[in-house]
N, C-alpha and C positions, 0 to 999 in steps of 0.2 A: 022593271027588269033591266039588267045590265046585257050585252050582249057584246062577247070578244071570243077572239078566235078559240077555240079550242084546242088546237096545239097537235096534238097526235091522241089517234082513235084506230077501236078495234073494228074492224068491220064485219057489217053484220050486230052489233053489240050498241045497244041503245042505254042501257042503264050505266054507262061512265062517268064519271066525278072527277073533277078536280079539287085538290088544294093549295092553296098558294098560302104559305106560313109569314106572314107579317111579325117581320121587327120594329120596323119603320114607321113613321105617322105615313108614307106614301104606298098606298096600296099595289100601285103602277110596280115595285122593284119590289118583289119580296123575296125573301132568304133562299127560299124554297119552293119546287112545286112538287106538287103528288098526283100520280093519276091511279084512279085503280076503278073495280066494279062494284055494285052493291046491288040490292035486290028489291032497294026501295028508298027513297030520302030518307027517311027513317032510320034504316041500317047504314046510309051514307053518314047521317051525322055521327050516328054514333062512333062509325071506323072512323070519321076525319078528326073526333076528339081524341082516341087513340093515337093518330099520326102524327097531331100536334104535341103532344106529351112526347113523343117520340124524338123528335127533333129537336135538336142540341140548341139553346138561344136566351135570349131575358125572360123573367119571369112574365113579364108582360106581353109578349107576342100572341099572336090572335089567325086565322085560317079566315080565309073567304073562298066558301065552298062554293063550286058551281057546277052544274049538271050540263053535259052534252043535247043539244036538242036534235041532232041524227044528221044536220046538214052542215055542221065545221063552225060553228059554232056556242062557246059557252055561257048559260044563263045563270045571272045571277041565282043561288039557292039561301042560303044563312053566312051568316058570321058567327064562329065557332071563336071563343076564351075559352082560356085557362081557367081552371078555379083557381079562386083568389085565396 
């Protein structure tokens, strides 16, 4: 598991995700970040492939999703691609 700040959180509110939208081979600067809620990893991945289709960039860009663990901060969850 990766463990980095989480950035900004709802309080009170445990199931928040981030996305961070990779152009780059360096995962550290990505294009974009996303924070929002889900109801389950499950429905996180699914919204953060939404999100990533969303955002404007190369075909090849990619999300590393990661979940809040309630105390600041974020854990590794999936690496989300594009269909190819």
């Amino acid at each position: 598991m990766t463990y980095r700040p989480f950035g900004i959180y709802v309080t009170g509110t445990t199931d928040e995700y981030r996305l961070d939208v990779v152009t780059d081979p360096e995962p550290d600067t990505p294009q974009a970040v996303t924070y929002f809620t889900a109801a389950d990893v499950d429905a996180a991945v699914r919204q953060a492939s939404r999100l990533l289709v969303a955002v404007d960039g190369p075909a090849d860009r990619y999300g590393e999703l990661y979940a809040h663990d309630g105390d600041g901060a974020a854990v590794y969850v999936d690496t989300i691609h594009l269909p190819a």
